[in-house]
C-alpha positions as CSV (number, residue, x, y, z in Angstrom):
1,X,1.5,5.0,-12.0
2,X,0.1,1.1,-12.7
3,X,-0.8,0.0,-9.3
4,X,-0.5,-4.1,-8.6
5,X,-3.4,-5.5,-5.9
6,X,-2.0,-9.1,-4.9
7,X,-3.9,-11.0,-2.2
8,X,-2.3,-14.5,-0.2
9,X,-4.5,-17.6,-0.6
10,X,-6.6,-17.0,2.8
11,X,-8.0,-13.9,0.7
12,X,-10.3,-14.2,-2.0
13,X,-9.3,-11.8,-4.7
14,X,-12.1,-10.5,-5.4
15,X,-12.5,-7.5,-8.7
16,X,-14.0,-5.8,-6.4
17,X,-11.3,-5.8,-3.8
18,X,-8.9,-5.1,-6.3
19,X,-10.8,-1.7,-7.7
20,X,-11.5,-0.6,-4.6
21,X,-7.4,-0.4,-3.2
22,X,-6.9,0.6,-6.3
23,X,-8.5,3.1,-5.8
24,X,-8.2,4.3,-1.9
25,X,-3.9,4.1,-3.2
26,X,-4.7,6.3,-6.3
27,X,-6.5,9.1,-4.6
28,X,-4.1,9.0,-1.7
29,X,-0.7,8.8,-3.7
30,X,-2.3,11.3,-6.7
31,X,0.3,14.0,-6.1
32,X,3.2,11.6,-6.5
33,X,1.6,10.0,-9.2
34,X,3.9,11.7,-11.8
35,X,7.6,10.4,-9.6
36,X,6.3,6.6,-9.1
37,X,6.4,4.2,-11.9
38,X,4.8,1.7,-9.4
39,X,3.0,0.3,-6.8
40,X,2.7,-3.3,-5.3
41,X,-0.4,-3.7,-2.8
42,X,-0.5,-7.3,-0.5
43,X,-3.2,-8.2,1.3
44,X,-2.7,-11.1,3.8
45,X,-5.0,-12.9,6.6
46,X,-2.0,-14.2,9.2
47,X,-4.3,-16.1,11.2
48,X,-6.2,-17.8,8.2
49,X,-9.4,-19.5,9.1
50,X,-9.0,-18.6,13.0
51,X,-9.8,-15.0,14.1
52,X,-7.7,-12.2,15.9
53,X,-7.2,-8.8,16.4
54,X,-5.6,-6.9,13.9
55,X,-4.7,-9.9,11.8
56,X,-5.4,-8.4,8.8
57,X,-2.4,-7.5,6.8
58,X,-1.2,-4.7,4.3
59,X,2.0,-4.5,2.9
60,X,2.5,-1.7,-0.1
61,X,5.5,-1.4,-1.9
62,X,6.0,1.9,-4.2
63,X,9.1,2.2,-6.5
64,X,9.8,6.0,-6.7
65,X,12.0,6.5,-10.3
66,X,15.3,6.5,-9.7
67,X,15.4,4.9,-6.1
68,X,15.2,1.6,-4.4
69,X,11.8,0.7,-3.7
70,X,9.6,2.2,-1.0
71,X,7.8,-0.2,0.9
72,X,5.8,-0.2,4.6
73,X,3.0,-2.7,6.4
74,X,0.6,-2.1,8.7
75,X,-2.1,-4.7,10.6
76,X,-5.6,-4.3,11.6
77,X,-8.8,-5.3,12.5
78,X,-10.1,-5.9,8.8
79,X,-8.2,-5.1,5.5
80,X,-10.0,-1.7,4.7
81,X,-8.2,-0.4,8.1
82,X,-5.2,-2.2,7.1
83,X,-4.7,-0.5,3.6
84,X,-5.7,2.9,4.9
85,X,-3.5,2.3,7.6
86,X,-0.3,1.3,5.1
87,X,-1.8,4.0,2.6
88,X,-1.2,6.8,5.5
89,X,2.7,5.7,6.3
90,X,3.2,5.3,2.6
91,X,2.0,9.4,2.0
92,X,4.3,10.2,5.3
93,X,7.5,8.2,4.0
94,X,7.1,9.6,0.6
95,X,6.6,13.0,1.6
96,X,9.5,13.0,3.6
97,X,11.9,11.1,1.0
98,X,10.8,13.3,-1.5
99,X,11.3,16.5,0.3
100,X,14.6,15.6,1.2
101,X,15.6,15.1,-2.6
102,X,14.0,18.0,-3.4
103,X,15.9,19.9,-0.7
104,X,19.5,18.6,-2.0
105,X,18.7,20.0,-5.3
């Protein structure tokens, strides 16, 4: 599974950033690992330079083989919640896509 972290230009990219996603979506996704060739991470700020709530954005995109790509976005307060937040509905969708397939077999 090769996992992507991409980050808009109000987010500094750090390597740091980067491992860490890489590795909250790693641990999280580790039982799919072996049906998703794979994953595209997006970290945004919508409001740039101003402040908010929950304008902190994560949108993941996870290419199961074999099917259209996966993808789901959630906002929050900072962009740890945000990536947990999209790392959570990503496990749910995938858990219930994948059952399904498996249940037509």
């Amino acid at each position: 599974m090769q996992i992507q972290v991409n980050t808009n230009n109000t987010i500094e990219g750090t390597e740091n950033l980067a491992e860490h996603v890489q590795g909250m979506v790693e641990t999280a996704l580790e039982r799919f690992a072996d049906r998703i060739s794979r994953v595209e991470v997006h970290l945004g700020d919508e409001n740039a330079a101003k402040s908010g709530q929950n304008d902190k954005r994560c949108m993941i995109e996870a290419r199961l083989e074999g099917r259209q790509p996966t993808a789901v976005t959630h906002h929050a307060a900072t962009l740890d919640l945000a990536a947990s937040g999209a790392i959570d509905k990503l496990k749910r969708t995938l858990t219930s896509t994948l059952e399904r397939l498996d249940a037509r077999r």
